[in-house]
C-alpha positions in Angstrom: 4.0 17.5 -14.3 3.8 20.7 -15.8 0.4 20.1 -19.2 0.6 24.1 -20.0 1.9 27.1 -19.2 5.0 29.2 -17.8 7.0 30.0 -15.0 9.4 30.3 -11.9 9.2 27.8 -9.0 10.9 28.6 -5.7 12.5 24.5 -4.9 14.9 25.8 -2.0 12.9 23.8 0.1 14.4 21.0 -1.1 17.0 21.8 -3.3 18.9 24.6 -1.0 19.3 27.1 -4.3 17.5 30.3 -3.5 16.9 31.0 -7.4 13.7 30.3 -8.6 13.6 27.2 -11.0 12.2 27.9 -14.9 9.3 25.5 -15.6 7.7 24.7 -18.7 5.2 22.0 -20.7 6.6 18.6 -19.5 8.8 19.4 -17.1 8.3 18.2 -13.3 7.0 19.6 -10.5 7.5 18.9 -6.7 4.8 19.2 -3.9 5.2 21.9 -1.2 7.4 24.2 -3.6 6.0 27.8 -4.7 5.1 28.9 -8.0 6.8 32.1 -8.1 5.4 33.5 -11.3 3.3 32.8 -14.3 0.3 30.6 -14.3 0.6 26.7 -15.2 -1.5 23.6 -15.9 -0.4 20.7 -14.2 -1.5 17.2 -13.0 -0.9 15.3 -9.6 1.3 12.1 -10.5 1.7 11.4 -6.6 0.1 12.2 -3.3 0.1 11.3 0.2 2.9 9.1 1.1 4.3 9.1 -2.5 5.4 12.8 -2.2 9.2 13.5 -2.8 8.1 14.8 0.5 6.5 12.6 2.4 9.4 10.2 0.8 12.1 12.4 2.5 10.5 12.7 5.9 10.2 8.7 5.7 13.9 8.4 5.0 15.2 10.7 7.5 12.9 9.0 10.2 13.8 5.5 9.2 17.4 6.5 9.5 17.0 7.9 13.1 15.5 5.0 13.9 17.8 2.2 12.5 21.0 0.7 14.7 24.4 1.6 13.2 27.3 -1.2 14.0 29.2 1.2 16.3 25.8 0.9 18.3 24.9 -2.8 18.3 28.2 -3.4 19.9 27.2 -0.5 22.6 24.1 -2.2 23.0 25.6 -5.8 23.8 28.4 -4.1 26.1 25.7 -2.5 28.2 23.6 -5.4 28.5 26.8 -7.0 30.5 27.0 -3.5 31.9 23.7 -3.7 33.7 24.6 -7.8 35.3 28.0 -6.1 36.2 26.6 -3.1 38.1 24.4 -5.2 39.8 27.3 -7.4 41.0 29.5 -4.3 42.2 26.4 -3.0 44.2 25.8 -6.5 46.0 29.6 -6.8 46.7 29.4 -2.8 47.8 26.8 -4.0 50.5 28.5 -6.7 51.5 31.9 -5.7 51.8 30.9 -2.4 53.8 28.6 -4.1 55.8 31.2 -6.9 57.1 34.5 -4.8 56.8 33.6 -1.3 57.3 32.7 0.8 60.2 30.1 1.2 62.5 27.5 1.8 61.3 28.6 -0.9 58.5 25.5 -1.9 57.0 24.0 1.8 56.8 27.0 2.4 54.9 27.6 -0.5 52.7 23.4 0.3 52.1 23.7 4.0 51.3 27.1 3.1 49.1 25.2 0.3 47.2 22.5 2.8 46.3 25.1 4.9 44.9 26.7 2.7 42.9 22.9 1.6 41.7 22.2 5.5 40.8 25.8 6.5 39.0 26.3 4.1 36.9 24.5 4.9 33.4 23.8 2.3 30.8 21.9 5.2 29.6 24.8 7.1 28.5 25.8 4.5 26.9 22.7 3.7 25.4 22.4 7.6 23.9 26.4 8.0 22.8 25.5 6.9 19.2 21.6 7.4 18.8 21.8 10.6 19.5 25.0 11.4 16.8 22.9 9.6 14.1 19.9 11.5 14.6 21.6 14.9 14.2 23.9 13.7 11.7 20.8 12.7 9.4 19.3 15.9 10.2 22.3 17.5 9.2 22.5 15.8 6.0 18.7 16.3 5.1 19.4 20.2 5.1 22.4 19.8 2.7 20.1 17.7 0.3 21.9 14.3 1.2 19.6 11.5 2.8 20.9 8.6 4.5 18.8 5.4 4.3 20.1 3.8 7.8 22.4 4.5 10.5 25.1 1.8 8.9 25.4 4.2 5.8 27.0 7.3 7.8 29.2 4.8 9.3 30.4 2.7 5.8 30.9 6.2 4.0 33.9 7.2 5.7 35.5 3.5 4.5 35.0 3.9 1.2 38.1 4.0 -1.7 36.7 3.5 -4.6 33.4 4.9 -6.5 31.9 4.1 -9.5 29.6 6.4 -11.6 26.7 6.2 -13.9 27.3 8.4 -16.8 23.8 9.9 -17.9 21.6 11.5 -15.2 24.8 11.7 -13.0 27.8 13.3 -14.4 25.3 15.1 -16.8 22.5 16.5 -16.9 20.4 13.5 -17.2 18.0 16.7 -19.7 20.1 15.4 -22.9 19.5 17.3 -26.0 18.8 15.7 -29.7 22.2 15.6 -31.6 21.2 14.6 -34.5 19.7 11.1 -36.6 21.1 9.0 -39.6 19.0 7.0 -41.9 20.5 3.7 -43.9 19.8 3.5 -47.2 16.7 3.3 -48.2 15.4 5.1 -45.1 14.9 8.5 -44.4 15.4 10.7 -41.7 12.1 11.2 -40.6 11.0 7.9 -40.9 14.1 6.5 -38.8 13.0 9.3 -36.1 9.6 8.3 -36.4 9.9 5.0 -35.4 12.6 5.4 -32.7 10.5 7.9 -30.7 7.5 5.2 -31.3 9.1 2.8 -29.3 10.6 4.9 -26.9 7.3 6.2 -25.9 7.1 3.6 -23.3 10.6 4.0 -22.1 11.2 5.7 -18.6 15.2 6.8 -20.0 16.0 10.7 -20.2 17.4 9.8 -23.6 14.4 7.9 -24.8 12.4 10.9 -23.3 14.5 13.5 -25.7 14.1 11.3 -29.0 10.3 11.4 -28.1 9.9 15.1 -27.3 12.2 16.3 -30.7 10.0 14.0 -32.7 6.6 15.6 -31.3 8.7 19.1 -31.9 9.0 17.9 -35.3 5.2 17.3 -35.9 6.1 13.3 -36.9 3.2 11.6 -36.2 3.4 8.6 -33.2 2.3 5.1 -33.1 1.9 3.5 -29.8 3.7 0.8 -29.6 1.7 -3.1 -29.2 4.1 -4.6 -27.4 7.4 -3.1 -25.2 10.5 -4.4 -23.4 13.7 -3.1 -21.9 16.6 -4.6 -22.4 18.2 -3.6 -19.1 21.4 -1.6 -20.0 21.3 -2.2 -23.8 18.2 -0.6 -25.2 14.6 -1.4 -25.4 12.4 -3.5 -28.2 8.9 -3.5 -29.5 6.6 -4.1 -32.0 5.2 -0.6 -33.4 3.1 -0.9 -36.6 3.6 -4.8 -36.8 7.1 -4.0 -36.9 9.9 -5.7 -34.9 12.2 -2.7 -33.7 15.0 -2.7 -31.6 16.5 0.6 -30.5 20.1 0.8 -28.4 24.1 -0.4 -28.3 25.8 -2.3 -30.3 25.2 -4.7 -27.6 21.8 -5.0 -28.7 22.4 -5.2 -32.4 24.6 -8.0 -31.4 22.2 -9.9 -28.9 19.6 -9.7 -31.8 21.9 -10.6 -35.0 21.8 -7.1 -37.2 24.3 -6.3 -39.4 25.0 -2.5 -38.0 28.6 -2.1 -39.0 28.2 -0.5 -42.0 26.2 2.7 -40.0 29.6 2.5 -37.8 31.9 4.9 -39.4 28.9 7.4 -38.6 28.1 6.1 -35.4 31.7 6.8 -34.9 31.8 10.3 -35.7 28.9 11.1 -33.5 31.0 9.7 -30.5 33.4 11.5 -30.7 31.2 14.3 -30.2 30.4 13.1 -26.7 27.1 12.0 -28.2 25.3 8.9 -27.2 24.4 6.6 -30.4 21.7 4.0 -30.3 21.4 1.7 -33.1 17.5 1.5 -35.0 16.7 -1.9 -36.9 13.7 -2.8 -38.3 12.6 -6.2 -39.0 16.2 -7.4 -38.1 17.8 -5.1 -40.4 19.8 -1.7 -39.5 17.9 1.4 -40.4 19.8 4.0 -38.8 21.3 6.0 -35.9 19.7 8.4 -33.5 22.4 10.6 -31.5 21.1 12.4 -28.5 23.9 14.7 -26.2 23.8 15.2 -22.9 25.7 18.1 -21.2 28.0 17.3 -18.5 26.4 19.0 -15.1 28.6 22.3 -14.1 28.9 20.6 -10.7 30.5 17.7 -11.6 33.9 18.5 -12.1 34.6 20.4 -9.0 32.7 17.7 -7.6 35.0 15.0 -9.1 38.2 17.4 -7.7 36.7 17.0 -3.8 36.6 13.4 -4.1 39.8 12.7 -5.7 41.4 15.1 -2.7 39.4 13.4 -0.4 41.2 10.2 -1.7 38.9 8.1 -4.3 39.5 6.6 -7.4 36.5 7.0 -9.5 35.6 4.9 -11.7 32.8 5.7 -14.7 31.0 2.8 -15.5 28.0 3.7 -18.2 25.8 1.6 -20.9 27.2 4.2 -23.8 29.6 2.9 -26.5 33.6 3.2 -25.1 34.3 6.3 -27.3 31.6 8.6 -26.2 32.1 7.3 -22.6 35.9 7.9 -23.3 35.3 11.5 -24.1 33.4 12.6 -21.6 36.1 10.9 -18.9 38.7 12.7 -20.9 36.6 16.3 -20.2 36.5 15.0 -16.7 39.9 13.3 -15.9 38.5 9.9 -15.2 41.1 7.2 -16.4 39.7 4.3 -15.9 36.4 4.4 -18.3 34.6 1.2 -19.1 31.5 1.7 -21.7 29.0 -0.4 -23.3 27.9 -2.3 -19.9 24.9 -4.0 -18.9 23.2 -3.9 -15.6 25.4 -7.6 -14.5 28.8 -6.0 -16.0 28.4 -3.0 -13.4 27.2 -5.7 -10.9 30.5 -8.0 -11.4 32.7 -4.6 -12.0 31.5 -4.1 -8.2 32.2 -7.7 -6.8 36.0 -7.9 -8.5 36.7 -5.1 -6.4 35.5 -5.6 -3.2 37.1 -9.2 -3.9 40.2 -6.8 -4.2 39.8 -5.0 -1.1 38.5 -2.3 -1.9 35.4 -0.4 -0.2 33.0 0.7 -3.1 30.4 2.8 -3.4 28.3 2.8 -6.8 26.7 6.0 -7.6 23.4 5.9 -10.5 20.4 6.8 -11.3 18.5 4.8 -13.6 16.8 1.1 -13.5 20.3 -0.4 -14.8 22.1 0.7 -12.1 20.0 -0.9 -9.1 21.9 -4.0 -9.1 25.0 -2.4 -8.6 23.4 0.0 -6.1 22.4 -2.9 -4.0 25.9 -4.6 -4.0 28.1 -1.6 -3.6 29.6 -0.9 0.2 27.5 2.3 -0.6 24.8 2.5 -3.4 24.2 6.5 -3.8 21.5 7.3 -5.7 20.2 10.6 -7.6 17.7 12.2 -6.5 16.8 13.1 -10.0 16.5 9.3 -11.4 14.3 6.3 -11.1 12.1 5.2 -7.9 14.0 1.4 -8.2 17.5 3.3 -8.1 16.4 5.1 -4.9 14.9 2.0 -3.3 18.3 0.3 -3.8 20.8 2.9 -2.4 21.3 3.6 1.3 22.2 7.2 0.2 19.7 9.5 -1.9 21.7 13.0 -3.0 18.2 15.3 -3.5 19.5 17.4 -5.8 21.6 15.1 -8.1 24.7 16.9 -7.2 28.1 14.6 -7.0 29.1 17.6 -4.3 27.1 15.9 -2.2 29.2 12.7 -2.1 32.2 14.8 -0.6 29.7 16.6 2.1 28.3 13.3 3.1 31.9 11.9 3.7 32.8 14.6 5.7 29.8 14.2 7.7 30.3 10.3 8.2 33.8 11.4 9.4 32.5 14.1 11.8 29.8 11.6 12.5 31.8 8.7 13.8 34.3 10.7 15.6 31.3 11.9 17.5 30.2 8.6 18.2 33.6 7.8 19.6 33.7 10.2 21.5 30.2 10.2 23.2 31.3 6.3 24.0 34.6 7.7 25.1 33.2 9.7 27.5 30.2 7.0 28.5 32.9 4.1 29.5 35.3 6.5 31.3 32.1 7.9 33.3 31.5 4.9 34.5 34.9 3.8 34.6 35.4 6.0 37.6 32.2 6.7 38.8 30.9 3.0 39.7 34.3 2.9 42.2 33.8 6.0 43.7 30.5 5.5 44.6 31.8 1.7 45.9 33.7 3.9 48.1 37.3 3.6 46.4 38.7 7.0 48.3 37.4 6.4 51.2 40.2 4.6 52.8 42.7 7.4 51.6 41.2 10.7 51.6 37.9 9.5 54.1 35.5 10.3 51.2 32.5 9.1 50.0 29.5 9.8 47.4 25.7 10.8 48.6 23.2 9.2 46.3 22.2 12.8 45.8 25.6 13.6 44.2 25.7 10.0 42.1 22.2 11.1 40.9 23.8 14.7 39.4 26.3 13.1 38.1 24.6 10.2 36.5 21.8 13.0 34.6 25.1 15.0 33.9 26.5 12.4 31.7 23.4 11.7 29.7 23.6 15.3 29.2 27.2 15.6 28.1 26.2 13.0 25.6 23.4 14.8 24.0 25.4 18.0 24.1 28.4 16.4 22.2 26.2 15.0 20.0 24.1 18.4 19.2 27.6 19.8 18.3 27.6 18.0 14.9 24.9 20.6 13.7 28.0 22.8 13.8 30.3 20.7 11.9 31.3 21.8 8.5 30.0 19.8 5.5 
């Protein structure tokens, strides 16, 4: 994180934008990219294997390395293969050698050799390996990470996706809108307090309130005692004070009064502001109102996925009329908006129970459950370590774009896959009977071990080729 100082990093390394990136006091910093300009002051949060780095490499490896469906049912099929094979090349023997001519058993030998050598479990054994390795390289370079092979192969499925609000349609870098004190309160004071609390909060929004109050010169308490209310808002003691900061949600679960601040509150939303509640001592002292701009991604983004054939769904912890706002800017009719963490997690389950294949897409703490219950959980590459850990799909760059390239990759993917069985099973499929000796009593032909062992090394090499071709396929 960036202490002191000014300047341009180059982040196409990760990020794929060739423009270097404007860094200042607070803002993050990624290892392996290039200060372009300027001096800074920063301080190592993470090394080693805790990298974004080191955390990418991991993924993409662990993804190469994990079974997709497609391929456990390969796997089983060529297990019978290999007790099949065995069986043609004994009956090969045996049949040539007591029914075919002299000299029978040098040719049922030589022909049960052949069989041996043609027939390719291998091939088999590579068709869908080999189109999950490139297709996760693939993705890496286009800033999209898949977790494990059964991701690439679910994405294609899915019909529905649900999306986080803050950090995902926008920016997740809100901006301070503006604060309201109760009577009796002032501004400062309510400001104060709320950026007191949310010192130990790990939300962008909590991080705004903080940073405008230390631009103001208010002067911080740590708080004595801290906890999140998943989804709702966080509480504390600062100053031997019992504050709550978030929804109404929260004012509710904790009996304040707030509905005389709601005409404001009210106002502010329909700004496309997010308003959290203050009260103090279990009474309602205000209303802090931070924006957050909508990402100038998102709605071409949102565009590609509709043509592609979702519905998407918003699904977001801020009150109905600022989440209603921003899914009119954005075209999203179905908009549900004061939900905690188990709301998103049962929004998830009713629709699978409908039929539907969902995929959740977040980026904060409060979205993990859903993550881990979705068809697909997709997380930002922007947000928290527990909504990464959740997800089987990380996007790097926090770009909804992403989504849409992914699909079309997990298309591309699987009709490689397909067709690298395909090819494996009709191989074989005509190869093992040649070699038996099949033509032999209609055209007087039959196969050298020399030419079953070409052929056999050629289809583990049409494999791989076919496969290869997917770093050609347009995401």
């Amino acid at each position: 994180v960036v202490l002191a100082g000014d300047s341009a990093v180059d982040e196409s390394m990760l990020t794929g934008e060739p423009m270097p990136v404007s860094k200042t006091a607070g803002d993050k910093l990624i290892g392996a990219t290039l200060n372009s300009s300027g001096a800074l002051v920063m301080r190592a949060e993470k090394i080693g294997a805790q990298t974004v780095l080191a955390q990418i490499v991991q993924m993409v490896a662990l993804a190469q390395r994990s079974r997709a469906p497609m391929q456990r049912m390969a796997d089983v099929v060529a297990g019978y293969f290999v007790v099949g094979v065995v069986a043609v090349a004994l009956l090969t023997f045996f049949g040539w050698g007591l029914f075919g001519p002299q000299p029978s058993w040098a040719y049922g030998l030589i022909n049960a050799v052949a069989v041996l050598i043609i027939a390719c479990p291998c091939a088999l054994g590579l068709a869908t390996p080999m189109s999950v390795m490139v297709a996760t390289g693939k993705a890496a370079t286009h800033g999209v990470l898949f977790r494990d092979a059964a991701a690439i192969e679910n994405l294609r499925k899915v019909d529905t996706l649900i999306v986080d609000k803050t950090g995902t349609l926008t920016e997740g870098k809100p901006a301070f809108h503006g604060v309201v004190a109760a009577a009796g309160r002032s501004e400062d004071e309510v400001l104060r307090l709320a950026a007191s609390l949310d010192q130990g909060a790990e939300h962008p929004l909590a991080q705004t309130i903080v940073a405008e109050a230390r631009r103001q010169q208010l002067k911080l308490s740590t708080p004595e005692k801290f906890e999140s209310a998943s989804g709702i808002g966080v509480r504390g003691v600062v100053e031997g004070l019992t504050i709550a900061l978030g929804n109404t949600a929260l004012m509710e679960e904790d009996g304040v009064a707030w509905h005389a601040l709601e005409p404001q509150a009210e106002a502010l939303r329909l700004e496309g502001a997010s308003v959290m509640f203050l009260a103090v001592a279990g009474r309602a002292a205000g209303l802090v109102a931070v924006s957050d701009p909508i990402k100038r991604s998102t709605p071409e983004a949102l565009n590609l996925l509709r043509a592609g054939g979702l519905t998407i769904i918003m699904a977001t912890g801020d009150g109905l009329t600022t989440a209603r706002a921003v899914g009119r800017q954005l075209g999203i009719d179905e908009v549900y908006g004061e939900v905690k963490p188990q709301d998103k997690n049962d929004l998830v389950a009713r629709l699978q129970a409908e039929g539907r294949v969902v995929a959740m897409a977040g980026d904060g703490f409060n979205d993990a459950p859903a993550l881990a219950r979705a068809d697909v959980g997709i997380a930002m590459g922007t947000g928290t370590d527990v909504a990464m850990n959740s997800a089987q799909l990380t996007l790097v760059k926090g770009d909804l774009r992403g989504i849409a390239a992914a699909r079309r990759l997990s298309l591309a993917a699987v009709r490689n896959m397909r067709q690298n069985l395909a090819f494996a099973f009709l191989y074989n499929a005509l190869g093992v009977p040649i070699a038996a000796g099949v033509l032999y009593p209609f055209f007087g032909l039959l196969l050298s071990p020399l030419i079953a062992a070409l052929a056999m090394s050629f289809s583990s090499a049409s494999v791989v080729t076919n496969a290869l071709r997917l770093r050609r396929a347009k995401v």
